[in-house]
N, C-alpha and C positions, 0 to 999 in steps of 0.2 A: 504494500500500500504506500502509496506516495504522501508527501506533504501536502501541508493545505497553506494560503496565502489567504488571510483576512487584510481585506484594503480599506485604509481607513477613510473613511467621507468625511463630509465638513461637519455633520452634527459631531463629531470625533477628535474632530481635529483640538490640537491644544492641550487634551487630558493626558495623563499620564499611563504609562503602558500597565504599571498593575493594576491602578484601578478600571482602565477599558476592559482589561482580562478577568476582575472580580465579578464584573456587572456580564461579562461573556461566559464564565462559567461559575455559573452564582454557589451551584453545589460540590465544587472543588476547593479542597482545602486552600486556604494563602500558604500556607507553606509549602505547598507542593509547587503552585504557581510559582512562588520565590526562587525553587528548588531548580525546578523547570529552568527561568529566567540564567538562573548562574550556572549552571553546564551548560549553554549554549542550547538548547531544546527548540526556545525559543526566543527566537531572533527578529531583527528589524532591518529590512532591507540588504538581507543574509549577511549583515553583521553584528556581533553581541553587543549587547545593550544593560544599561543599569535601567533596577522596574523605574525608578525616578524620569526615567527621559522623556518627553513630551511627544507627544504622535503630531504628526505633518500629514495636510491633506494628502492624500493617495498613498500614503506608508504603506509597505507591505511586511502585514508579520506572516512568520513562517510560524507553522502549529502542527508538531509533531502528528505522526499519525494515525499514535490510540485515541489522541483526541476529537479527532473530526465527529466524532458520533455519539462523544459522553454524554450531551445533551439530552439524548433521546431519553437516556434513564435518570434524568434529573429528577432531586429528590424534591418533594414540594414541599415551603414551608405552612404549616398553618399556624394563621394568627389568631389566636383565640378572641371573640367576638369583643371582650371586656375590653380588650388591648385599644382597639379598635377607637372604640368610644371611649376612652379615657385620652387618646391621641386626638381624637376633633375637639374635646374639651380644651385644651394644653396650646392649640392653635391661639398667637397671639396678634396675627395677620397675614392676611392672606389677598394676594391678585394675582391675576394670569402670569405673571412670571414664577414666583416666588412665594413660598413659608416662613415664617418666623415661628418657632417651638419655641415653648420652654418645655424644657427638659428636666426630668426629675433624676436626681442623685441613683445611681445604680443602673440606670437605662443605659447600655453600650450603646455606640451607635454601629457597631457593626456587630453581627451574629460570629459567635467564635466556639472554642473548645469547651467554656462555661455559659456557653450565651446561646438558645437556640434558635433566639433572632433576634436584631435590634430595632435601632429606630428607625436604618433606611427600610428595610423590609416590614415593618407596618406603615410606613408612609405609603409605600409600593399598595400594600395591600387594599389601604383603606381607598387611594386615589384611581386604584387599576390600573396603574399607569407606573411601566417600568424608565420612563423618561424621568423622572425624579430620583434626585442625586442630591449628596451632602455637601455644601457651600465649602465647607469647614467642620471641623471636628473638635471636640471637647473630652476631656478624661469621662469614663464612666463615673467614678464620686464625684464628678463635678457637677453644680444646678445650674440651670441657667439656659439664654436664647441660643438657637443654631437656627441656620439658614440653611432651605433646603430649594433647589432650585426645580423647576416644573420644567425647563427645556434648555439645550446647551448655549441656545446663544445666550440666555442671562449668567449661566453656570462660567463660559469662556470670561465674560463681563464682570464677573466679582472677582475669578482670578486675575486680572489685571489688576483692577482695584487695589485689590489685598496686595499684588506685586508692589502694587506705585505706592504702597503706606497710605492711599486712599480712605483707608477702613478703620476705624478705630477699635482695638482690643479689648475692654473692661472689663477685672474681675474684681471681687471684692473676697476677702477670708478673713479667717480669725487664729490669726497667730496665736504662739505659746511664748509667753514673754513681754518683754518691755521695749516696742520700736517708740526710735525716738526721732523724731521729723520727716525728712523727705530723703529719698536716699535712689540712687540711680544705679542698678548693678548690671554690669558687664561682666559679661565671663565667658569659658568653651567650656560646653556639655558634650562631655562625651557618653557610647555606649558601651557598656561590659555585657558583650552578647553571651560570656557566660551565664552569670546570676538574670540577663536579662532586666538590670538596675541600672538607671542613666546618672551621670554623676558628672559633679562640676568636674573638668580640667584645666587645671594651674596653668598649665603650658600652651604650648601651640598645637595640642593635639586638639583636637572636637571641632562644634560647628561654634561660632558665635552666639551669645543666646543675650538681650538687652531687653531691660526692665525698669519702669517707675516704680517704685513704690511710694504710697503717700499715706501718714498717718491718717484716720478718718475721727478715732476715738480711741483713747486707753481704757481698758475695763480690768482693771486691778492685774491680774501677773498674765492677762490676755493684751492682745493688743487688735484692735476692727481698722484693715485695713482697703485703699484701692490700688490696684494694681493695670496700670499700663502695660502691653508688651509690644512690641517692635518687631519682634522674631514671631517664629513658633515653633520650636524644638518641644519633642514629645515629655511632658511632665514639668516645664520650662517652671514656671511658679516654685511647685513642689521643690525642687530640686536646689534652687535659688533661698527660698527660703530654710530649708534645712542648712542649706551653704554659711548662712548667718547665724545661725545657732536659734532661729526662731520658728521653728517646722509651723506645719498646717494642722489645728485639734483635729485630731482621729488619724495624721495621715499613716495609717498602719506601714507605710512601706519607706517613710523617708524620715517620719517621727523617731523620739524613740520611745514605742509605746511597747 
């Protein structure tokens, strides 16, 4: 059996190669995708690529050959009705482009190893519409708005955005400890894919990762902060904050709880 060549059109164009392939083979593990990506399995324009690289109108990926037909025995998700209606509730605007959630602490937005489905797959569910895709993303503990887009050209359109600092970032938390005024941290995060734990780096190893922090209120050995960010490296806050000796309450993984 030969190769298959998926050609990417203009609704495509612009995204990234792993997430066109998460949304192309929705019942395929990410890791195996990953996997796939880094032997060379699957390639772009028959040469290797990181999942990061951005798809160009007419790209052609090559897609090995057990794959050409996985689809057929895709596994379906079902979203239980509650899910459903607690997700039109949570809509905090809505027009022909775009959603604005809020998001509740514990929701992934993507379906994983512990997760048998997230927020884009009830979005999908409740709207029938696989054209809807995540703006941006957020930690699963984390609360708060995501942006989800109903078609690509406003999806290509907020990725600019967000490229050009367009977009302003806003979180707010509740440190452990005593910040004292305004304080602006730079630093490189980097990733230990052993333990799977991101962690500031001193040096010139990791990506850049830039952040405001501003006091809002002290609450005795708490401190209610806003946070600006600039970047967005995975766990960026978290990570930043533990870095100051002031973690996140509860963050079971960068605290020390």
């Amino acid at each position: 059996m030969s190769d298959k060549n998926l050609r990417i059109t203009e609704d495509h164009a612009g995204r990234r190669l792993d997430n066109f392939l998460f949304n192309v083979y929705k019942s395929l593990p990410k890791s195996k995708i990953y996997n796939m990506i880094r032997k060379g399995e699957i390639r772009v324009n028959s040469g290797r690529i990181k999942p990061s690289r951005k798809l160009h109108l007419d790209d052609e990926i090559r897609i090995p050959p057990y794959l050409i037909n996985f689809d057929e025995n895709e596994v379906i998700i079902k979203i239980p009705p509650s899910r459903i209606k607690e997700y039109w509730k949570s809509i905090v605007f809505e027009n022909n482009d775009y959603i604005v959630f809020n998001k509740d602490p514990e929701l992934s937005v993507h379906s994983g190893s512990n997760n048998q489905f997230g927020l884009i797959d009830i979005a999908r569910a409740a709207h029938e519409s696989d054209e809807i895709d995540l703006c941006h993303r957020i930690d699963k503990s984390t609360s708060g708005c995501i942006v989800l887009a109903k078609n690509k050209k406003f999806l290509r359109n907020f990725h600019i955005q967000l490229k050009d600092n367009k977009i302003t970032k806003k979180y707010e938390a509740i440190l452990i400890g005593q910040f004292k005024g305004n304080q602006r941290i730079e630093t490189k995060i980097d990733s230990s894919t052993k333990e799977f734990l991101h962690k500031v780096q001193e040096g010139s190893e990791g990506k850049a990762a830039i952040s405001e922090f501003k006091l809002i209120n002290n609450l005795g050995s708490y401190s209610h902060v806003e946070i600006l960010i600039f970047t967005g490296r995975m766990h960026q806050i978290r990570v930043q904050s533990a870095n100051i000796n002031l973690p996140i309450v509860n963050d079971k993984k960068y605290g020390d709880f």
